[in-house]
C-alpha positions as CSV (number, residue, x, y, z in Angstrom):
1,X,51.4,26.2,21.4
2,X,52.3,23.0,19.5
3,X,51.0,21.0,22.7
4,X,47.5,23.0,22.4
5,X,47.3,22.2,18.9
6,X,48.3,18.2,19.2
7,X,46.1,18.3,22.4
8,X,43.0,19.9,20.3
9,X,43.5,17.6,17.5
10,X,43.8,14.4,19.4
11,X,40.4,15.6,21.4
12,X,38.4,16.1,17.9
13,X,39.7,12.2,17.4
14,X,38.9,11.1,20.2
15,X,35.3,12.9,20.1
16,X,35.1,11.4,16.7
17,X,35.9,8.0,17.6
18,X,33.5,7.3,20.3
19,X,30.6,9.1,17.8
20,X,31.2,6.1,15.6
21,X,31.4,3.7,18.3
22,X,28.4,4.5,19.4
23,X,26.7,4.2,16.0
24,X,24.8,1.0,16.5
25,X,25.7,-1.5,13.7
26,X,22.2,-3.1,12.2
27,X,21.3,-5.2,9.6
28,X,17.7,-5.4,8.1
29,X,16.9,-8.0,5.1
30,X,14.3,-7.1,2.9
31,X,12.6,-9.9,0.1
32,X,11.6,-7.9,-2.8
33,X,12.2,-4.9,-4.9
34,X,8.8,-3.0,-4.1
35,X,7.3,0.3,-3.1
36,X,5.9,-1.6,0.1
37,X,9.0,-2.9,1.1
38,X,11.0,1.0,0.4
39,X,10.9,2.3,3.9
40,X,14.1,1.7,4.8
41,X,15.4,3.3,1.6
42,X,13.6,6.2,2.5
43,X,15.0,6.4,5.8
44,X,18.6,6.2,4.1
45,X,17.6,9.1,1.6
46,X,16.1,11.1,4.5
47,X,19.1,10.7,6.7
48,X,16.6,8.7,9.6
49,X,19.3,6.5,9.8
50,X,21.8,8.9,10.8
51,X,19.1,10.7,13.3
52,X,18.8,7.8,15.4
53,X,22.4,7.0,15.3
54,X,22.2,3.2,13.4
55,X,25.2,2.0,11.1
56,X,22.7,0.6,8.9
57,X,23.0,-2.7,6.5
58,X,20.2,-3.6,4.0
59,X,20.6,-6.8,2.3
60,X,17.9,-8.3,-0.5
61,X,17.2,-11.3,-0.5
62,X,14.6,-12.9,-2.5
63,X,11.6,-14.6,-0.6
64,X,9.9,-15.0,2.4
65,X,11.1,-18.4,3.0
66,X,14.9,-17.7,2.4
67,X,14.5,-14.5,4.4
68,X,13.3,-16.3,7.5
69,X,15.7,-18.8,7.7
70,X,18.7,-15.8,7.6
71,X,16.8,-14.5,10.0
72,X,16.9,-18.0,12.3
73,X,20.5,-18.7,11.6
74,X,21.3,-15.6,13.2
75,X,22.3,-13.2,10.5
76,X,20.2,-10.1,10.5
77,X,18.4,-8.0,13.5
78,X,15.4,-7.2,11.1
79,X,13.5,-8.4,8.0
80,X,11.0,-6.9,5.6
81,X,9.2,-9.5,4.3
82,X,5.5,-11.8,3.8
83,X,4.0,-13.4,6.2
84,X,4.4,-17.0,5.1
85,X,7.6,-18.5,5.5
86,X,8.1,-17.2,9.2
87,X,4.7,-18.6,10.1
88,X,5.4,-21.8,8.3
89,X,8.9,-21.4,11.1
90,X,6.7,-20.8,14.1
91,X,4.6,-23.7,13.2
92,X,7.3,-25.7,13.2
93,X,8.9,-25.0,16.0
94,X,10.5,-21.5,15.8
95,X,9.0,-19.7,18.4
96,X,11.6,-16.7,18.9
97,X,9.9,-15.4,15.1
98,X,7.7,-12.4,15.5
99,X,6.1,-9.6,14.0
100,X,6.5,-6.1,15.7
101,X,4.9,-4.1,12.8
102,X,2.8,-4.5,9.5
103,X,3.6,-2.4,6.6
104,X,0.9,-4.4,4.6
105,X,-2.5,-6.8,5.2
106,X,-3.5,-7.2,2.2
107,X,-2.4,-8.5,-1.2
108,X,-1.8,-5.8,-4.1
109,X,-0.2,-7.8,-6.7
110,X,-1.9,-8.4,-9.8
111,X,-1.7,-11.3,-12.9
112,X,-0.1,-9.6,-16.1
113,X,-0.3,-11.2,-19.6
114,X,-0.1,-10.6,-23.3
115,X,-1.5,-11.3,-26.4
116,X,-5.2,-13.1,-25.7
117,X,-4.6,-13.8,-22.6
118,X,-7.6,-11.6,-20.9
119,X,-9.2,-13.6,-18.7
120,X,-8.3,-15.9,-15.8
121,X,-9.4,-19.0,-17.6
122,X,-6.9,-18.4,-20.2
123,X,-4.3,-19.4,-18.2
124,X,-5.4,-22.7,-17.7
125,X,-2.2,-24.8,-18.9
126,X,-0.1,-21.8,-18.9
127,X,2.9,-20.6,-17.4
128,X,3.2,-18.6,-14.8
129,X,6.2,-16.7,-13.4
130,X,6.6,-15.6,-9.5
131,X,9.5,-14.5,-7.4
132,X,9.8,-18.3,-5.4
133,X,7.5,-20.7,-4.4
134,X,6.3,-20.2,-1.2
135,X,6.5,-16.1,-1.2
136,X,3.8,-13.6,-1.7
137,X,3.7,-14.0,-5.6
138,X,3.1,-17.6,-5.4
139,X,0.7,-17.1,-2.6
140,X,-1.2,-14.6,-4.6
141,X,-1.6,-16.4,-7.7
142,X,-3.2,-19.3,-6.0
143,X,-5.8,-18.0,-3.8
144,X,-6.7,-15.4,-6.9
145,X,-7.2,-18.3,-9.7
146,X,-8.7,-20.6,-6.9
147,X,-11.4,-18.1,-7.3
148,X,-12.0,-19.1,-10.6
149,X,-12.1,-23.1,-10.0
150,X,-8.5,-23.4,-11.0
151,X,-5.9,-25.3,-9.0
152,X,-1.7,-25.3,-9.4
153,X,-0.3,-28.3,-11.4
154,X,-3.5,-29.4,-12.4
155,X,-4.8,-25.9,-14.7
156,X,-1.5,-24.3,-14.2
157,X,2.3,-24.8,-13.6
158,X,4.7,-22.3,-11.9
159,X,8.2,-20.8,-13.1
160,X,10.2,-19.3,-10.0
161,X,12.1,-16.5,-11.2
162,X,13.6,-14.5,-8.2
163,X,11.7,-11.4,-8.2
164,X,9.4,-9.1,-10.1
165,X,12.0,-7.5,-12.3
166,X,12.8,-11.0,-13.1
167,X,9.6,-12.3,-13.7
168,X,9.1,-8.9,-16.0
169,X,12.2,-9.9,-18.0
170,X,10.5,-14.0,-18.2
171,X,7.5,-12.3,-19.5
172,X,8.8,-9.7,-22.1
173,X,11.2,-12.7,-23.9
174,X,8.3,-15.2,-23.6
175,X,9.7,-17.3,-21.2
176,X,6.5,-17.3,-19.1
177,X,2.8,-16.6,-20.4
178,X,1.5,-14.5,-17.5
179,X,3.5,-13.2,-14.5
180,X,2.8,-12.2,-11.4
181,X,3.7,-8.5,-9.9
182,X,3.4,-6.1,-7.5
183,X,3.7,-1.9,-7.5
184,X,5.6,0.0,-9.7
185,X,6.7,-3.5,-12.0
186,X,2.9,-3.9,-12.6
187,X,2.8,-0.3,-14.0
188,X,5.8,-0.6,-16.3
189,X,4.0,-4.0,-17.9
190,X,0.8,-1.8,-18.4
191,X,3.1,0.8,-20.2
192,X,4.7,-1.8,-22.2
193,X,1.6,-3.0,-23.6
194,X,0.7,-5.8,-21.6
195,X,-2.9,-6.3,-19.4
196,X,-4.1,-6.6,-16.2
197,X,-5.5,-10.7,-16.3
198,X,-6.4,-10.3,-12.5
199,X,-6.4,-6.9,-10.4
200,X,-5.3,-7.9,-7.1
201,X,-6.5,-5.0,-5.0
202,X,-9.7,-5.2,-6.0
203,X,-9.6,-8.6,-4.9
204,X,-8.5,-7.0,-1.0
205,X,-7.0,-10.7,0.3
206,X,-6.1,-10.6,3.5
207,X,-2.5,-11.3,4.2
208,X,0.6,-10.3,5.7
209,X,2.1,-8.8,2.7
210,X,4.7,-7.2,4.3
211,X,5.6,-6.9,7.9
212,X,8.8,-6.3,10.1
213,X,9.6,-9.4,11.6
214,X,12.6,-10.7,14.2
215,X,13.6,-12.9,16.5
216,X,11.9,-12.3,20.5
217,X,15.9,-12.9,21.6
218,X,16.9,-10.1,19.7
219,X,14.4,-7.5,21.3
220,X,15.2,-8.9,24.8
221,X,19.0,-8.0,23.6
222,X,18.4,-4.6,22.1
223,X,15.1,-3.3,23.0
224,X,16.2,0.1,23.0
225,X,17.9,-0.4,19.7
226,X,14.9,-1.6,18.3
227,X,12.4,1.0,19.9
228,X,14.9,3.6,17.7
229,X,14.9,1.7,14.6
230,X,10.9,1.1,14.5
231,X,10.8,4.7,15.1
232,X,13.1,5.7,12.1
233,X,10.6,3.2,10.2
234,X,7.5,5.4,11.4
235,X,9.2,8.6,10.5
236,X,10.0,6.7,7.0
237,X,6.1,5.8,6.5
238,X,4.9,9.6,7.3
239,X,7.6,10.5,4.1
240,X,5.9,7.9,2.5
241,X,2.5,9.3,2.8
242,X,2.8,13.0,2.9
243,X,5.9,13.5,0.3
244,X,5.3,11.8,-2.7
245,X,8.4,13.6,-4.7
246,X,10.4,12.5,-2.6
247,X,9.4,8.6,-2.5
248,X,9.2,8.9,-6.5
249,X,13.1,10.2,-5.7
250,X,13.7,7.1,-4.0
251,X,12.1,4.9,-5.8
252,X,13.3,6.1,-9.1
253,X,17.2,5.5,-7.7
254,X,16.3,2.0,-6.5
255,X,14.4,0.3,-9.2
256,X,15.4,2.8,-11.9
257,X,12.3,4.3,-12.9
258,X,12.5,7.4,-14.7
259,X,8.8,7.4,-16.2
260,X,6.9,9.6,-14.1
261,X,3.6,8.0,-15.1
262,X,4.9,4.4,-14.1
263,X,5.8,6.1,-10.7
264,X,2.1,7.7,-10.2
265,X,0.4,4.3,-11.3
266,X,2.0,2.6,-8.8
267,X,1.8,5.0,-6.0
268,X,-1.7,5.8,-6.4
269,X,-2.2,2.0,-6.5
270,X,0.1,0.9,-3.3
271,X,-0.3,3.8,-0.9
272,X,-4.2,3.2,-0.2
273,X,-3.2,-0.5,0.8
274,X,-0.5,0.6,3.3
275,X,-0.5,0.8,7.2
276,X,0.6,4.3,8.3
277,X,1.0,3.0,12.0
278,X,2.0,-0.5,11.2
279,X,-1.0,-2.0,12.5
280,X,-0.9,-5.3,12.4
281,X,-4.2,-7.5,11.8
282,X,-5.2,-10.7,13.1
283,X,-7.1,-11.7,9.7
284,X,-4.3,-11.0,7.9
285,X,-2.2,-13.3,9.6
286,X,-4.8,-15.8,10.1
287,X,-5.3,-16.4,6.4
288,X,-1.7,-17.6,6.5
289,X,-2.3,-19.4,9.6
290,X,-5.3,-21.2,7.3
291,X,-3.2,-21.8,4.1
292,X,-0.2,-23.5,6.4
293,X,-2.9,-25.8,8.2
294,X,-3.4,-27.1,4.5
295,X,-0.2,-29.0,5.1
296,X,0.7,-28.8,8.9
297,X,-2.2,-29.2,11.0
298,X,-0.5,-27.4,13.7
299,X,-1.0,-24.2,12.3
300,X,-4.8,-24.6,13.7
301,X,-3.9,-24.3,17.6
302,X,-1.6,-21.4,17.0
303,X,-3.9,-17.8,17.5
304,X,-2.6,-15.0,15.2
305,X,-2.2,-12.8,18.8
306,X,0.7,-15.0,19.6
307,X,3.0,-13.8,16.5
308,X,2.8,-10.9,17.5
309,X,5.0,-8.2,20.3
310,X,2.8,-4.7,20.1
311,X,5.2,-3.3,22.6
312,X,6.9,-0.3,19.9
313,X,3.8,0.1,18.5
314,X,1.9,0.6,21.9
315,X,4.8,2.7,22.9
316,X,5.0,4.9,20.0
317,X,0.8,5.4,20.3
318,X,1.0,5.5,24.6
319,X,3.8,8.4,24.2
320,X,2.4,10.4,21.9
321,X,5.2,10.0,19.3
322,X,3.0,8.9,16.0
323,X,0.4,11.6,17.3
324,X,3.3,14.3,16.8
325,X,4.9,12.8,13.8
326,X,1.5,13.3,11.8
327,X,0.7,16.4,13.2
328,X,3.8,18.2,11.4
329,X,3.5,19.1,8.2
């Protein structure tokens, strides 16, 4: 009897251990504290990480730049993140970058400010905060003020603060004059009393905002075990666009928002600008490709097509899978 019981109890171990051996151990950086760049909270909260059997590690870390090169020196199997810094990589040299996915393609944030700072001419010998030089914020602030004759360093000087909470906290001491955000932070300014100097989405810029990038070694490691994980991703994005309650959930624990208006203000903004399939657009990349030329002329041989690895997106459309996921309700 004792021999049954040791013999059962060694077999649940046993059964136990190879379960969480065979939990695939994966690590995805992310650049900034946004609704955009949520899904793979989402797919923690909804247990999508569990389904498809990943031991999961999400790491911030602020801007596109910093996220590429963790990415290069061989840290992390996936990043959330702008397009910038890993085209600025591939241009250089970096070939084994590339996108597999687009969350985003176009640039939401927005130029906050207080006081009578209402248009975009009064910023001209201001102070403007964004998360790093080189990232989305920076990006943003440039090529919406360019639209108004104004250049950086000659109208306007930067202050790089590490990310939009941060650049929130610079603007509500007075340590900056106008700051640049994104979805929900944006919202939280408005509710504050500060106002909108530039709306972004109106603006509809074409960029890679926010894409899932890696490394072309890593998928011709684990392409199984990334087919899985851009599957847990797709299952994230239909929560994202059918369950709001449950993203405000999410995004409430994360960026600890309570305000319910704050949470609606940025989801009604944000949502319309997102890619439920993760299509990812040439223009989008190509305006990066056009901005890195500024400074390295190579940028103008490399086509936006050659980023870019459709293979889980074709697979997920070919199969049927992302025909099924939005048919449930």
């Amino acid at each position: 009897m004792i021999q049954r019981v040791v013999l059962s109890v060694l077999t649940v171990i046993l059964v136990f251990s190879a379960s969480a051996r065979a939990a695939e151990r994966f690590t995805t950086i992310y650049s900034a504290r946004v609704m955009s760049q949520s899904l793979p909270w989402i797919a923690q909260e909804a247990g999508l990480f569990k389904k498809y059997n990943f031991d999961h590690n999400l790491v911030f870390v602020a801007s596109s730049g910093i996220v590429t090169a963790a990415l290069l020196g061989g840290d992390p199997d996936m990043t959330m993140t702008g397009g910038v810094g890993n085209i600025y990589a591939y241009v250089r040299g970096s070939t084994d970058v590339v996108f597999i996915g687009s969350v985003k393609n176009v640039m939401t944030q927005t130029l906050i400010a207080g006081g009578n700072l209402k248009r975009p001419e009064d910023l001209r010998g201001k102070k403007i905060g964004v998360s790093r030089i080189g990232s989305n914020s920076h990006y943003f602030t440039i090529q919406a003020l360019r639209r108004h004759n104004m250049e950086p360093g000659r109208d306007y000087s930067f202050l790089q603060t590490g990310g939009d909470p941060e650049s929130f906290a610079a603007l509500s001491i007075g340590g900056i004059d106008a700051a640049c955000l994104t979805p929900p932070t944006d919202a939280q300014a408005i509710a504050r009393g500060y106002h909108y100097v530039i709306y972004g989405p109106d603006l509809k810029i074409p960029y890679t905002a926010t894409a899932f990038v890696t490394k072309r070694s890593t998928i011709a490691k684990r392409p199984q075990t990334m087919g899985n994980y851009m599957r847990a991703m797709a299952e994230a994005s239909k929560i994202m666009h059918t369950d709001r309650e449950f993203v405000y959930k999410v995004l409430g624990k994360n960026l600890r928002i309570s305000d319910r208006s704050i949470l609606d203000a940025a989801y009604n903004a944000e949502i319309k600008a997102l890619e439920p399939r993760f299509t990812v657009k040439d223009e989008a990349l190509q305006a990066i490709l056009e901005e890195v030329a500024q400074t390295d002329q190579r940028a103008k041989k490399v086509k936006p097509q050659e980023l870019v690895d459709n293979r889980y997106l074709d697979d997920m459309e070919k199969s049927g899978f992302f025909d099924q996921l939005w048919a449930k309700r």
